[in-house]
ChimeraX commands (.cxc) that place a marker at each C-alpha (Angstrom):
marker #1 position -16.81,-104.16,-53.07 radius 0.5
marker #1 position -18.08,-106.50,-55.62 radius 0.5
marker #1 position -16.62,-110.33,-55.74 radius 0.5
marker #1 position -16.99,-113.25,-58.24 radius 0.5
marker #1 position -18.07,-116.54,-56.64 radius 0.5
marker #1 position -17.64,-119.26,-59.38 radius 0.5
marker #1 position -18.02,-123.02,-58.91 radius 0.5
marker #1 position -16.91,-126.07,-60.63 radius 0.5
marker #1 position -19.09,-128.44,-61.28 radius 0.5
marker #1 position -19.83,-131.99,-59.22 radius 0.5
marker #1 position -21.25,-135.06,-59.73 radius 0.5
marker #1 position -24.01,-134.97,-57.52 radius 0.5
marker #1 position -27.45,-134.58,-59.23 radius 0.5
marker #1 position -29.06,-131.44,-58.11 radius 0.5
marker #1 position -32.86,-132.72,-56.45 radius 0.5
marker #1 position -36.16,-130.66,-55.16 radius 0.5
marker #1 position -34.32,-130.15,-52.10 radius 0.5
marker #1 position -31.53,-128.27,-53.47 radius 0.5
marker #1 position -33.96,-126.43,-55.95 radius 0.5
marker #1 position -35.83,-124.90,-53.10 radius 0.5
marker #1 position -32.57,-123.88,-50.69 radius 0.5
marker #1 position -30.73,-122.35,-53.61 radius 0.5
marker #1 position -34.33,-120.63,-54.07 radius 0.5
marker #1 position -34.54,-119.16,-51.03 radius 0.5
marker #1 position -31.05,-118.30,-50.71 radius 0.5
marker #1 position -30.95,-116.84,-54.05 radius 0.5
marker #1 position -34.56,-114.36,-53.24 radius 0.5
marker #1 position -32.70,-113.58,-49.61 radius 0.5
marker #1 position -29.72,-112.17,-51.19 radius 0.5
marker #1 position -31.56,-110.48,-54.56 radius 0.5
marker #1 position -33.51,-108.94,-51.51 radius 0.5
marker #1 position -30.76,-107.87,-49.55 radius 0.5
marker #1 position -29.28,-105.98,-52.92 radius 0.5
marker #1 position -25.97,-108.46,-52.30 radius 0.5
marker #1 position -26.88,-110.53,-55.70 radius 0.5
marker #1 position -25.83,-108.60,-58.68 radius 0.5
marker #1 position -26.00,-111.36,-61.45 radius 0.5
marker #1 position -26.12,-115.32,-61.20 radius 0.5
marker #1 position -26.24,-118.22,-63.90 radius 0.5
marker #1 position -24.91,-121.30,-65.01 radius 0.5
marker #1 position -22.43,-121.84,-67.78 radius 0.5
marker #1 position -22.58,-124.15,-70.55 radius 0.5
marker #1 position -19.72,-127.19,-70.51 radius 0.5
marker #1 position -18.65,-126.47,-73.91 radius 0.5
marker #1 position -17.58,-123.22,-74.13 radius 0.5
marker #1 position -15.08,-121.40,-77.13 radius 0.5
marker #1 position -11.35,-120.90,-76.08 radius 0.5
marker #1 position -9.69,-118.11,-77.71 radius 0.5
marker #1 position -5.91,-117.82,-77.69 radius 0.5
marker #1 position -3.14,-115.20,-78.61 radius 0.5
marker #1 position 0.30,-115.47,-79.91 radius 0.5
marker #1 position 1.83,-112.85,-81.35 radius 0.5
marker #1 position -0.52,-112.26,-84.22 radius 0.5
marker #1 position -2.33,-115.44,-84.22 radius 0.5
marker #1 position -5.66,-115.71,-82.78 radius 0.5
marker #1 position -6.96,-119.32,-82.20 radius 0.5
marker #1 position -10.67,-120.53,-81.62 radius 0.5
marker #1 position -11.10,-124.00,-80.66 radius 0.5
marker #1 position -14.34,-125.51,-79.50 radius 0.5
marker #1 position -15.02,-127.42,-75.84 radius 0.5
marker #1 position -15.69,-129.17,-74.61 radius 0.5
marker #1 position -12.19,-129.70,-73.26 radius 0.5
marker #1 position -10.31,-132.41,-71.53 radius 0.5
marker #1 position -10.13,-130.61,-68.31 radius 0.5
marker #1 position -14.48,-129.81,-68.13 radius 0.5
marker #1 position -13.92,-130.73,-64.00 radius 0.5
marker #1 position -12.07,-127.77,-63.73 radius 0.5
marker #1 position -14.15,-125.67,-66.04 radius 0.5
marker #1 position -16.64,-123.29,-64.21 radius 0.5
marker #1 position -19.66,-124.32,-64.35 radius 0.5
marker #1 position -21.26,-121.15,-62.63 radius 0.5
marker #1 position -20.67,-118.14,-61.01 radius 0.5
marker #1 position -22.94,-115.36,-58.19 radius 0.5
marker #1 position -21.71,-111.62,-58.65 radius 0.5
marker #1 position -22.35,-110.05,-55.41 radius 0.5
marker #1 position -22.14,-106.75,-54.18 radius 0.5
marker #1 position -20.54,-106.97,-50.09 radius 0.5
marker #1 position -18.57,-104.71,-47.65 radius 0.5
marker #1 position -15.83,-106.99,-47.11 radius 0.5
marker #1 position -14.00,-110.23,-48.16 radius 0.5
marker #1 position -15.52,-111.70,-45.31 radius 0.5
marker #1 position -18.77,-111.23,-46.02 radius 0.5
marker #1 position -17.90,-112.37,-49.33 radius 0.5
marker #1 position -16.37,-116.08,-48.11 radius 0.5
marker #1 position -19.49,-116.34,-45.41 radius 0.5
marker #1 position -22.01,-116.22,-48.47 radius 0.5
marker #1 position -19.77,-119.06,-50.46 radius 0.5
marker #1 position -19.65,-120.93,-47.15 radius 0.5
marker #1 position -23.30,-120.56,-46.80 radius 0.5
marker #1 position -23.92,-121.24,-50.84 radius 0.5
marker #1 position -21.26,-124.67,-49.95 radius 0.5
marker #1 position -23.37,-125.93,-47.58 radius 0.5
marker #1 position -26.20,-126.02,-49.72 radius 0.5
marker #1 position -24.78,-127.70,-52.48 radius 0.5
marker #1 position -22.31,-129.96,-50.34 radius 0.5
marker #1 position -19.04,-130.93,-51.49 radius 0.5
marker #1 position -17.10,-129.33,-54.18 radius 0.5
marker #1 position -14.72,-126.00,-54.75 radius 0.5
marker #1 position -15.75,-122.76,-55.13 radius 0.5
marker #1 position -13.61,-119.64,-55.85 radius 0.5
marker #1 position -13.81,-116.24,-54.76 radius 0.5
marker #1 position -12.50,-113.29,-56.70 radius 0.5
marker #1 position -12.66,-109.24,-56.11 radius 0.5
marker #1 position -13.61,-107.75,-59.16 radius 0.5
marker #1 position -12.16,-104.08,-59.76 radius 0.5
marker #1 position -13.29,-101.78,-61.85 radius 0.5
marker #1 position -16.32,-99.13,-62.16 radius 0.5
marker link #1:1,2 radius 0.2
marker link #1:2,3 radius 0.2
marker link #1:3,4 radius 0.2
marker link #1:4,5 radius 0.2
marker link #1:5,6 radius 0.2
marker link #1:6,7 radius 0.2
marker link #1:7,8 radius 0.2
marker link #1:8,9 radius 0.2
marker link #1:9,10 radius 0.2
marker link #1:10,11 radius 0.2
marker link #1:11,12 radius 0.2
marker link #1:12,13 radius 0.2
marker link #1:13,14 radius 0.2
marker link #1:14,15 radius 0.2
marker link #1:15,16 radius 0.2
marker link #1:16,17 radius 0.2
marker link #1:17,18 radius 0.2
marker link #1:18,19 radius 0.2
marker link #1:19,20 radius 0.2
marker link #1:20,21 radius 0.2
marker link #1:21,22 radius 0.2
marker link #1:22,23 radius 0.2
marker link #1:23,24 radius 0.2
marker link #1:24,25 radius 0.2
marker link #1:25,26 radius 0.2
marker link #1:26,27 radius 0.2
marker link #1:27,28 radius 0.2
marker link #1:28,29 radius 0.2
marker link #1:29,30 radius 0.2
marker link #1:30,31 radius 0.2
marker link #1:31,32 radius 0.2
marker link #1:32,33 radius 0.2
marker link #1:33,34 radius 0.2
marker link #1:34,35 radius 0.2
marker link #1:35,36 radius 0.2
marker link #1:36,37 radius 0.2
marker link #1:37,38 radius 0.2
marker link #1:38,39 radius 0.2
marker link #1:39,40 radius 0.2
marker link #1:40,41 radius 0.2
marker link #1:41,42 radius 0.2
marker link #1:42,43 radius 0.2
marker link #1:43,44 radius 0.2
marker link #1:44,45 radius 0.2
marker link #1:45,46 radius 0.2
marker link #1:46,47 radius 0.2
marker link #1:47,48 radius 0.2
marker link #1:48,49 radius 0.2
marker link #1:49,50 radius 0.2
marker link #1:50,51 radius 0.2
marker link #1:51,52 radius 0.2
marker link #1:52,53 radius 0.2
marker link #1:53,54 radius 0.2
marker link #1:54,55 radius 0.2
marker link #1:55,56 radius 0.2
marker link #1:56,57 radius 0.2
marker link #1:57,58 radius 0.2
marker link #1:58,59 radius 0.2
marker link #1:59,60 radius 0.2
marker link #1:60,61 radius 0.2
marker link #1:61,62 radius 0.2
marker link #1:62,63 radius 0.2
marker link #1:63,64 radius 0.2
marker link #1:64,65 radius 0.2
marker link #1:65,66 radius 0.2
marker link #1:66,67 radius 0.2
marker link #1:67,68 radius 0.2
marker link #1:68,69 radius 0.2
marker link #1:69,70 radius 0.2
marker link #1:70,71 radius 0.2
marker link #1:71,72 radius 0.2
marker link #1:72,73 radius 0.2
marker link #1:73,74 radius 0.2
marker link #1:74,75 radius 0.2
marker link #1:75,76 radius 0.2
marker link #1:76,77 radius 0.2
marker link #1:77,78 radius 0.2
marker link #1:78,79 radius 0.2
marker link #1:79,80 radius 0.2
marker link #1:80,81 radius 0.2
marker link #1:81,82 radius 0.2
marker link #1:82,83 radius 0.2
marker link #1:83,84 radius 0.2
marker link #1:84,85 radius 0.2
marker link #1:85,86 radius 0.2
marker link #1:86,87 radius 0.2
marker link #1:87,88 radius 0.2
marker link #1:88,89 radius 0.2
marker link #1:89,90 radius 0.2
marker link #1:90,91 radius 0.2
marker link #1:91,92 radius 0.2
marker link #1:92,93 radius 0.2
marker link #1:93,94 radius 0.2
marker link #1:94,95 radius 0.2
marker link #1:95,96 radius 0.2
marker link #1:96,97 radius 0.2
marker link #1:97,98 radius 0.2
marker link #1:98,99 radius 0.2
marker link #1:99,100 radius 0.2
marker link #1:100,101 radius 0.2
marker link #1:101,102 radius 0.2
marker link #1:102,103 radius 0.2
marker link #1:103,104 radius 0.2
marker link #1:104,105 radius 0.2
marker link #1:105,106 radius 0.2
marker link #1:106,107 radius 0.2
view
């Protein structure tokens, strides 16, 4: 089953420290065939909405950035535990903050 792990972003400056855990973690996992894709996102962003037959494109960044997501882990996992063990695991590298976990369906 594959699953989404996004995060929103904090105010803590990431250090060395950080660099190398998310490092490692990040080689363990490619290794392991979990990690599918991983990257940050930019603050800004485009938001595209629908009414009817208007389509509307407005630029970011947008009031609410602290709940934007400001990156995201697709990973590749038997079960929705193993899923929420590896965003415990990535939480305790990074400290506090809120991540989300999602099943993805699809081919």
């Amino acid at each position: 089953m594959r699953y989404l792990m996004t995060t929103k972003p904090s105010d803590t400056a990431p250090d060395e420290k950080l660099y190398a855990e998310m490092g490692r973690f990040i080689e363990e996992l490619t290794a392991a065939g979990v990690l599918l894709a991983t990257g940050g996102l930019e603050p800004g962003g485009v938001r595209v909405t629908s009414a009817g037959d208007e389509i509307t494109v407005t630029d970011g960044p947008f009031a609410e950035a602290k709940e934007a997501v400001a990156g995201f882990a697709l990973i590749e996992v038997r079960s929705q535990e193993e899923a929420i063990e590896l965003a415990r695991r990535f939480r305790r590298i990074v400290g506090d903050g809120e991540s989300v976990v999602q099943q993805v369906f699809g081919p």
